[in-house]
C-alpha positions in Angstrom: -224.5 -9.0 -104.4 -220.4 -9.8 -104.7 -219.4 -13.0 -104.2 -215.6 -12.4 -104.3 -212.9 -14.1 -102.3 -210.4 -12.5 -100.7 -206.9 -13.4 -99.8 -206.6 -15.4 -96.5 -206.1 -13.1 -93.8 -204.5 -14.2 -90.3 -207.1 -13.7 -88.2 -210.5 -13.1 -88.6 -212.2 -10.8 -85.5 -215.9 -11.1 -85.3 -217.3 -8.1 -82.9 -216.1 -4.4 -82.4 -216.2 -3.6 -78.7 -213.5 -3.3 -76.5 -212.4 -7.5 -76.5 -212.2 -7.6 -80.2 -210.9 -4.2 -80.4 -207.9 -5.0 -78.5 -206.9 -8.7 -79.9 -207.4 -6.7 -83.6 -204.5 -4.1 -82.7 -202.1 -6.4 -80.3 -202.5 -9.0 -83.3 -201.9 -6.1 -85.9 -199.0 -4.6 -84.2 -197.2 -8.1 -84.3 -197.0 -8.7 -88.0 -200.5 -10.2 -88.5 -203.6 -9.6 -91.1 -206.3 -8.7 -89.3 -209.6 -8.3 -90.8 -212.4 -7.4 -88.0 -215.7 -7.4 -88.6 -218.7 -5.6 -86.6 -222.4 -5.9 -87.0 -223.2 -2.7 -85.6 -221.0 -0.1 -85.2 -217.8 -0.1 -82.7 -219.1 -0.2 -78.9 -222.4 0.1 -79.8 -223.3 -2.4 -77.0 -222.2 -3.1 -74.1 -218.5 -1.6 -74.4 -220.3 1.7 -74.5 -223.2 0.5 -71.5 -220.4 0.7 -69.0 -220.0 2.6 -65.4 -217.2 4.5 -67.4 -214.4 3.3 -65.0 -210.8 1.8 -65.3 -210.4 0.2 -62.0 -209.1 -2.5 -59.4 -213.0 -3.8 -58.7 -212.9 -3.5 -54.8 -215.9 -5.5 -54.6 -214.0 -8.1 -56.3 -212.0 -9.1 -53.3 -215.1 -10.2 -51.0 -215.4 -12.8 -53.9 -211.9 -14.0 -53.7 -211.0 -12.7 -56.9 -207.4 -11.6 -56.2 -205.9 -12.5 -59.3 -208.7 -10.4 -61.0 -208.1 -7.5 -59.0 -204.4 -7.5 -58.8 -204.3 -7.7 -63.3 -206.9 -4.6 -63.1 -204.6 -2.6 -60.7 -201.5 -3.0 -62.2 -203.5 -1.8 -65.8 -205.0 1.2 -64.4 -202.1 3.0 -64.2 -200.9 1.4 -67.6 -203.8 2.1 -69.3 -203.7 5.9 -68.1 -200.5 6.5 -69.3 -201.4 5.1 -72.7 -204.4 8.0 -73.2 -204.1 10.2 -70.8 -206.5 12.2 -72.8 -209.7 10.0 -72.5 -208.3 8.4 -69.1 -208.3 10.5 -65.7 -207.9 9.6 -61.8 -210.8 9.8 -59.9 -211.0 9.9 -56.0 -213.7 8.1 -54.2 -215.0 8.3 -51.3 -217.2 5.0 -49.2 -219.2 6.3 -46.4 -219.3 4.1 -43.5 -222.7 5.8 -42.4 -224.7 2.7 -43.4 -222.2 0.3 -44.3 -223.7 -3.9 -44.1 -219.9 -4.4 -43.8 -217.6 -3.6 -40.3 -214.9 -0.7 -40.8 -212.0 -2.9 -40.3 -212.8 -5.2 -43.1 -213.5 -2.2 -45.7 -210.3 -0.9 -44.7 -208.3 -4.1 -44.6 -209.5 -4.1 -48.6 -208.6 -0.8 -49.0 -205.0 -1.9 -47.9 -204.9 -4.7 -50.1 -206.3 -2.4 -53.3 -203.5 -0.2 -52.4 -200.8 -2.3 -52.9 -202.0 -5.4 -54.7 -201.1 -3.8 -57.9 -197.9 -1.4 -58.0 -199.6 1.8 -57.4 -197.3 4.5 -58.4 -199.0 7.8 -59.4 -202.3 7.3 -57.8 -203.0 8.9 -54.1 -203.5 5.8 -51.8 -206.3 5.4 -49.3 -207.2 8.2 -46.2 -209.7 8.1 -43.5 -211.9 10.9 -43.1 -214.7 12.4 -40.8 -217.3 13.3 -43.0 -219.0 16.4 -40.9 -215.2 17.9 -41.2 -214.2 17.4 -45.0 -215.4 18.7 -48.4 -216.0 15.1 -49.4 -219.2 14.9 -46.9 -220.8 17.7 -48.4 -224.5 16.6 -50.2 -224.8 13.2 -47.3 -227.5 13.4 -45.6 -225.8 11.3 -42.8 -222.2 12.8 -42.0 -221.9 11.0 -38.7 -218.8 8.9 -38.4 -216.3 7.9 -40.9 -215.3 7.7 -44.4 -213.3 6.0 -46.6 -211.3 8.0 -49.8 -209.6 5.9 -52.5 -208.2 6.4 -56.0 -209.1 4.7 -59.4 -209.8 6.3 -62.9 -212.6 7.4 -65.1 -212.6 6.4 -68.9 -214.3 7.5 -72.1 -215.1 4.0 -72.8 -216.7 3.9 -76.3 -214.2 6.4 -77.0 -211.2 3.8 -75.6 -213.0 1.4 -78.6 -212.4 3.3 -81.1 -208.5 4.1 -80.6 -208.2 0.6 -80.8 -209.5 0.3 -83.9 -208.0 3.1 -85.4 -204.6 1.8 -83.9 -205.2 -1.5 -85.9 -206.1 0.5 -88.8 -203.4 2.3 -88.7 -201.0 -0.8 -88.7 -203.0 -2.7 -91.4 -206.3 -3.9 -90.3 -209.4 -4.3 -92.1 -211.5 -2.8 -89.7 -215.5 -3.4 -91.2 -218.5 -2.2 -89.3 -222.1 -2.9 -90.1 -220.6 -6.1 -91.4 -222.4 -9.3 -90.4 -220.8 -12.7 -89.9 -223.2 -15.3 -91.6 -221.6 -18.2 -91.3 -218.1 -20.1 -90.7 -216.8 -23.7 -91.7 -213.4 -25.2 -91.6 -211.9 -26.1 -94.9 -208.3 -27.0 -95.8 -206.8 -26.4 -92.6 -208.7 -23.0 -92.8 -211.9 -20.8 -92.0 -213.6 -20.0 -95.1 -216.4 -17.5 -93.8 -219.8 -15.8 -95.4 -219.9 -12.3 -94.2 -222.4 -9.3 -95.1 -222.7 -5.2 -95.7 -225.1 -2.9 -97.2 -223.0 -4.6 -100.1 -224.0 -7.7 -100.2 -222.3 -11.1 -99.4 -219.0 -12.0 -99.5 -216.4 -14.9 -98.8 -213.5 -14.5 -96.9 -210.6 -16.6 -95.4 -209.2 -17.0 -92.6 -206.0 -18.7 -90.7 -207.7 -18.4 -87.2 -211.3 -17.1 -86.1 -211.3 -15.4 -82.9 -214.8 -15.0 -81.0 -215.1 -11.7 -79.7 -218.6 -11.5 -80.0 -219.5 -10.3 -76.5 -223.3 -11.1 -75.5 -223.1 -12.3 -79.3 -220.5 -15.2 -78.0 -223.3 -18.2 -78.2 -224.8 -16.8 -81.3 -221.4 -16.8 -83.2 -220.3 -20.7 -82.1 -223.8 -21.4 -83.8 -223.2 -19.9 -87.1 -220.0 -22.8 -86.7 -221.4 -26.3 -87.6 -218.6 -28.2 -85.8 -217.8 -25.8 -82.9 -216.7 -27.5 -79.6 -217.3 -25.1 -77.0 -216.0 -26.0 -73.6 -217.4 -23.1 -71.7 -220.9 -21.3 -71.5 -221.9 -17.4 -71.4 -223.8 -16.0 -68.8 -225.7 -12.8 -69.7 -226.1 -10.1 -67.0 -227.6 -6.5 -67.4 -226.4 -3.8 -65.5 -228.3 -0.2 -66.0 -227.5 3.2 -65.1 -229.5 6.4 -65.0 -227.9 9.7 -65.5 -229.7 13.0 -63.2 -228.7 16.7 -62.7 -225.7 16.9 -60.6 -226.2 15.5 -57.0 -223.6 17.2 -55.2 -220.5 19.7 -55.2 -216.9 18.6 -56.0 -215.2 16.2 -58.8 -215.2 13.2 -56.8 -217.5 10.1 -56.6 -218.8 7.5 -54.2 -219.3 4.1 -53.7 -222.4 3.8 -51.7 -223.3 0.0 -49.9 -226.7 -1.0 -50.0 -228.5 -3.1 -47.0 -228.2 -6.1 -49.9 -224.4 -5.7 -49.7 -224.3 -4.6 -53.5 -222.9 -1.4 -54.4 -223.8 1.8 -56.4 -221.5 4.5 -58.0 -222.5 8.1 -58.7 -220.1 9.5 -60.6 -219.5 13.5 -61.7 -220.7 12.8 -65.3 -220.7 15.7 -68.3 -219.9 19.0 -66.1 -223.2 19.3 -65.2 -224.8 15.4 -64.2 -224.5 12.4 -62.2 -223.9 8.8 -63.3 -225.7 6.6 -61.0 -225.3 3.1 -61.1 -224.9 -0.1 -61.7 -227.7 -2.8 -61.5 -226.8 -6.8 -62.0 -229.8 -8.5 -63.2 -230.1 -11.5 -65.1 -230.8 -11.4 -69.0 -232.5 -14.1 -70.9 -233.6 -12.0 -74.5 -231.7 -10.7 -77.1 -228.5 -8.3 -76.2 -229.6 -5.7 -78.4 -233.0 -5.2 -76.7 -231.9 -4.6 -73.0 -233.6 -1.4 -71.8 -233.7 -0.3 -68.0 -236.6 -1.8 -66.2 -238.6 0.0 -63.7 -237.4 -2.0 -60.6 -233.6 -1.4 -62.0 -234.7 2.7 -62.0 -236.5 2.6 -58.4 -233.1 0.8 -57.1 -231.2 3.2 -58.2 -233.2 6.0 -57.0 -233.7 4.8 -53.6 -229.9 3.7 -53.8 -229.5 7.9 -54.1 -232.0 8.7 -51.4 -230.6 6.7 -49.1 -227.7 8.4 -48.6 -228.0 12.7 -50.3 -230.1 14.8 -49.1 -230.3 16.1 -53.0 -232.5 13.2 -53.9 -234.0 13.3 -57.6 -236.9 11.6 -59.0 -238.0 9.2 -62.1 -238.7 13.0 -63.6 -235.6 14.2 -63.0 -233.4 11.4 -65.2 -232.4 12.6 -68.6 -231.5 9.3 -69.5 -230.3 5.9 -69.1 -229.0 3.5 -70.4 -228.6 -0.9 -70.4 -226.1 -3.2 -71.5 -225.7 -7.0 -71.3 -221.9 -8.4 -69.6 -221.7 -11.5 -71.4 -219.8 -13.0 -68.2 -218.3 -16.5 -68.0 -220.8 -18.6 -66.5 -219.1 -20.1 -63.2 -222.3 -21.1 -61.7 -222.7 -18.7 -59.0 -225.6 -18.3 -57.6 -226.8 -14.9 -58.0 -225.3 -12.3 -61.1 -223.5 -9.9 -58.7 -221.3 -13.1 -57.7 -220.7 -13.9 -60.8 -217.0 -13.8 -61.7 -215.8 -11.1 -63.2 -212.8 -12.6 -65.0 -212.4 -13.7 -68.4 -212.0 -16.9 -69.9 -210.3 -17.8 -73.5 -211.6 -21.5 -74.7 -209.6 -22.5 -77.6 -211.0 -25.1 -80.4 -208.2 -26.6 -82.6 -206.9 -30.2 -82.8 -204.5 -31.5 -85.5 -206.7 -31.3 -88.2 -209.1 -28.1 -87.1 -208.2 -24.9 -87.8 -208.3 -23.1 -84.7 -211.0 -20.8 -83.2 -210.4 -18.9 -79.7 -213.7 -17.4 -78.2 -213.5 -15.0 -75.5 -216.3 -15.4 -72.5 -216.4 -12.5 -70.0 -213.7 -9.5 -68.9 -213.6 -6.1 -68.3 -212.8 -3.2 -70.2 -209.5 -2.3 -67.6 -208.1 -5.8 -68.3 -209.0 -5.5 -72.5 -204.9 -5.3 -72.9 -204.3 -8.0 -71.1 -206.5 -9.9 -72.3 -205.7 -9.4 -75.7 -202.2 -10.0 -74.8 -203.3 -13.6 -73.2 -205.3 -14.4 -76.4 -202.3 -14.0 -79.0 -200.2 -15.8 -76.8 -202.9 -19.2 -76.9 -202.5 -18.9 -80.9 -199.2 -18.3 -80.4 -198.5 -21.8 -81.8 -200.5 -21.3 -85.0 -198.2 -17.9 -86.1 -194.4 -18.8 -85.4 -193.3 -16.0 -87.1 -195.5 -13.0 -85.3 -193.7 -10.5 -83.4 -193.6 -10.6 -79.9 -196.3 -8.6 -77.0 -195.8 -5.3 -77.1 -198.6 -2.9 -76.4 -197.9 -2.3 -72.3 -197.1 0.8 -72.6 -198.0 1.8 -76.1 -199.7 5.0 -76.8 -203.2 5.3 -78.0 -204.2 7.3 -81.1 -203.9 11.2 -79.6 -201.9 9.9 -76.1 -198.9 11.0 -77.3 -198.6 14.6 -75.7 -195.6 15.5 -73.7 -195.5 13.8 -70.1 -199.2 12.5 -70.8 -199.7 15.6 -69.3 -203.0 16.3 -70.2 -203.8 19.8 -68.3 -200.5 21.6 -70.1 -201.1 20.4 -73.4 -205.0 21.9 -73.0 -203.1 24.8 -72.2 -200.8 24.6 -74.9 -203.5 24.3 -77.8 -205.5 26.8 -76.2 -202.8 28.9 -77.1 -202.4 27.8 -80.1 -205.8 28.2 -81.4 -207.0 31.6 -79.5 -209.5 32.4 -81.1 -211.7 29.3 -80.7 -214.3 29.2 -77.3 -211.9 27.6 -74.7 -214.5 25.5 -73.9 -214.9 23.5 -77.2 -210.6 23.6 -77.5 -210.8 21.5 -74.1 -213.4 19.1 -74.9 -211.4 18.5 -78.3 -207.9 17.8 -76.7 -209.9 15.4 -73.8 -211.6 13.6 -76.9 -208.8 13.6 -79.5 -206.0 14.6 -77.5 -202.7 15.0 -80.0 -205.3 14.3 -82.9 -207.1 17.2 -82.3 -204.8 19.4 -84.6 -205.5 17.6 -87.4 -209.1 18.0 -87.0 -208.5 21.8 -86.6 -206.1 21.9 -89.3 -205.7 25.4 -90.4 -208.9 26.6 -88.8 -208.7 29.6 -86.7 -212.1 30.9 -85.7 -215.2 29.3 -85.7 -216.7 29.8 -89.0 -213.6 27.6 -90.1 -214.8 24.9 -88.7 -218.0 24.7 -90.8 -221.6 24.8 -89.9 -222.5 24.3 -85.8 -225.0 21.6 -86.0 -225.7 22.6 -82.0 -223.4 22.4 -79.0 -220.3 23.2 -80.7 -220.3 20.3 -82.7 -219.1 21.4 -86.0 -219.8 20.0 -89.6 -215.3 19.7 -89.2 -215.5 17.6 -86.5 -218.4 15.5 -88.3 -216.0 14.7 -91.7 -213.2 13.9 -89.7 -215.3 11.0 -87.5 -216.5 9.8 -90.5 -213.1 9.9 -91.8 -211.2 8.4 -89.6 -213.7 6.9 -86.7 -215.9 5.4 -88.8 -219.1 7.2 -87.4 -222.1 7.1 -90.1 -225.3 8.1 -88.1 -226.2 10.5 -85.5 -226.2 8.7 -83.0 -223.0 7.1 -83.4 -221.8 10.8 -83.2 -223.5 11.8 -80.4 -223.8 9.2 -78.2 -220.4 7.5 -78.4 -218.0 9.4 -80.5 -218.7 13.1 -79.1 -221.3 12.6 -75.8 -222.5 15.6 -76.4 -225.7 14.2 -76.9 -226.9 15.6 -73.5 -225.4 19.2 -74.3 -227.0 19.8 -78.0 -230.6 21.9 -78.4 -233.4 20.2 -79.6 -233.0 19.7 -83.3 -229.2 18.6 -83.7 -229.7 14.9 -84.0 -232.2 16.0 -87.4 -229.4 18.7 -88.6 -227.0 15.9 -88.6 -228.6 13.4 -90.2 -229.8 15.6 -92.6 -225.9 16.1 -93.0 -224.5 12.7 -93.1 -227.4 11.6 -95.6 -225.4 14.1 -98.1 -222.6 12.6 -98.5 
């Protein structure tokens, strides 16, 4: 066990998804020391439990949210032009067929979602009859009308980890499976306990920042004097994953009778992403699972509407996560704001701490962005906002045209499957030739644990994305979890327990 102090960093970060993420590489790229710390490993929670979308939230204007809305809308576009390579638009379609809401309000939405937020490159809202267009196809109910509107698809856990490795790049400490034990102000300062596999150690910090997530409560405890002027409310959303439902690259936002709504989303190539659920969450974060009434919701959700309908057999998995939303007193979790909310604790003599209660991962930027500008006070001399508009780690490819540069490192690597070159360059996008290096055919690339996940690819995550276990690999960094034969999660444990 070490009991060494380091130097006082700037800021200290406590949590890894996409919230801490962020405010660790805004607060890099403006001059600061950064040292984040993660208990787990980077969107191991809910960052990585999401519905996989960068969007407006449509639903979010029955609640009155417009300022909500309108900061998601004008990031969606933003944030797709950033990483265009784990970042990709995504019509959907709303069937009217058995909508709890009248057509002219769902349109007079779609208006507003349209041009709430400057949208420049995305296709705006049509009308369509659903017995005449490719979009109806699968429905069991193509009477009537439809609704077709654009918003974007993400890698989420992916969009994580290009945060971090942005930070890292410009300095950061970036530390995962690194516990924060305690805090306590001393000297105008944080001096903290954190711990690794390593042991204990102290460090120091100028500002903590609370990026904790469902974690947010837990963290102002480990704080003896904390004044906390807001409250968490924890909500679980599930979503089950089922062979394909229906032809075509597009999803839908199906209504319920309850007035709640439920994507189903082309997921993988070859499955559906169904979901999400908002149910309310009293245990610990870590433990949410899908619950049986969460899975028959969903199903019947599905039913409802495609005459494909699959059954509690059919889902090859699923998967929970806890929003660690601001509490604003609603009275039921779907009405619960969606917003976010930055309390700051600091006075004259208390050094400050800025915990971060609810968001989304489309307004992460802004958000970040928001939360160096509160300490903005505390570090006169940090550089000014500047990630609108700044490329992610790989985003850099020629007219964030992702399609030609596919192209383009297909041909430069002609020899590898097509297949595996795409799912590289929409994972790693300009990165991927450094993972490929010199390689030309397969057997270059090392050992195939299964699914074209190569013992190459394996080094350089551990490398540079700081993967260490299988599933970490498989279920976050890769997602080829679904796609591997029986026996790869083993082989690659087997692997990273070697080095």
């Amino acid at each position: 066990m070490s009991d060494e102090t380091t130097a006082t960093v700037d800021l200290l970060v406590v949590g890894g998804g996409i919230n801490g993420a962020g405010i660790a590489r805004d607060a890099t790229g403006r001059g600061l020391s950064v040292l984040l710390v993660e208990q787990d490993d980077l969107a191991a929670h809910t960052s990585s439990a999401s519905t996989k979308l960068i969007h407006g939230g449509l639903r979010y204007l029955e609640y009155g949210e417009i300022r909500l809305v309108h900061e998601a809308l004008v990031e969606r576009e933003r944030l797709w032009g950033m990483a265009p390579h784990i970042i990709s638009p995504l019509r959907f379609v709303l069937p009217q067929t058995q909508s709890p809401r009248p057509a002219w309000m769902v349109r007079l939405g779609l208006f507003l979602y349209d041009h709430l937020g400057g949208r420049k490159k995305l296709p705006g809202t049509e009308t369509i009859r659903l017995d005449r267009s490719p979009y109806g196809a699968g429905l069991r109910d193509t009477r009537g009308k439809g609704f077709v509107y654009s918003d974007c698809r993400v890698d989420d856990s992916r969009l994580v980890v290009l945060n971090a490795r942005d930070a890292a790049d410009r300095g950061a400490d970036i530390r995962t499976h690194t516990k924060l034990l305690a805090a306590r102000r001393e000297d105008g300062g944080w001096v903290a306990t954190i711990v690794d596999a390593a042991g204990e150690q102290t460090v120091r910090a100028r500002v903590l920042v609370n990026a904790a997530g469902p974690w947010v409560a837990d963290v102002l405890g480990r704080v003896p004097d904390a004044e906390a002027h807001r409250s968490v409310r924890l909500v679980k959303g599930s979503h089950i994953v089922v062979p394909r439902l229906y032809a075509g690259e597009h999803a839908f936002m199906l209504q319920n009778p309850d007035r709640r709504i439920v994507f189903t989303i082309p997921y993988q190539g070859a499955f559906t992403l169904v979901g999400t659920t908002d149910e309310p969450w009293d245990g610990a974060p870590a433990d949410a699972t899908i619950s049986a009434a969460e899975t028959h919701y969903l199903l019947e959700t599905v039913a409802r509407y495609f005459n494909n309908a699959p059954s509690e057999a059919d889902i090859v998995w699923s998967y929970a996560g806890i929003r660690p939303l601001y509490d604003d007193k609603a009275g039921n979790a779907s009405a619960v704001t969606r917003d976010y909310v930055l309390d700051l604790d600091a006075g004259q003599a208390r050094a400050p701490m800025l915990s971060v209660f609810g968001g989304k991962i489309t307004t992460y930027r802004k958000l970040a962005e928001h939360a160096l500008g509160e300490l903005a006070r505390f570090f006169p001399e940090a550089g000014a906002a500047w990630t609108a508009g700044a490329v992610l780690p790989g985003g850099d490819m020629p007219g964030a045209d992702l399609d030609a540069f596919v192209a383009q490192l297909q041909r430069e690597w002609p020899d590898l499957p097509p297949a595996l070159v795409l799912r590289l360059a929409r994972a790693y996008g300009t990165k991927a030739r450094i993972l490929l290096g010199t390689a030309r055919v397969m057997a270059d690339l090392g050992e195939d644990l299964g699914g074209g996940l190569t013992t190459r690819e394996v080094d350089y995550l551990r490398t540079h994305e700081w993967a260490r276990t299988a599933e970490d690999i498989l279920y976050r960094r890769s997602k080829l979890a679904l796609h591997v034969p029986p026996g790869t999660a083993a082989r690659l444990g087997a692997y990273l327990a070697q080095a």
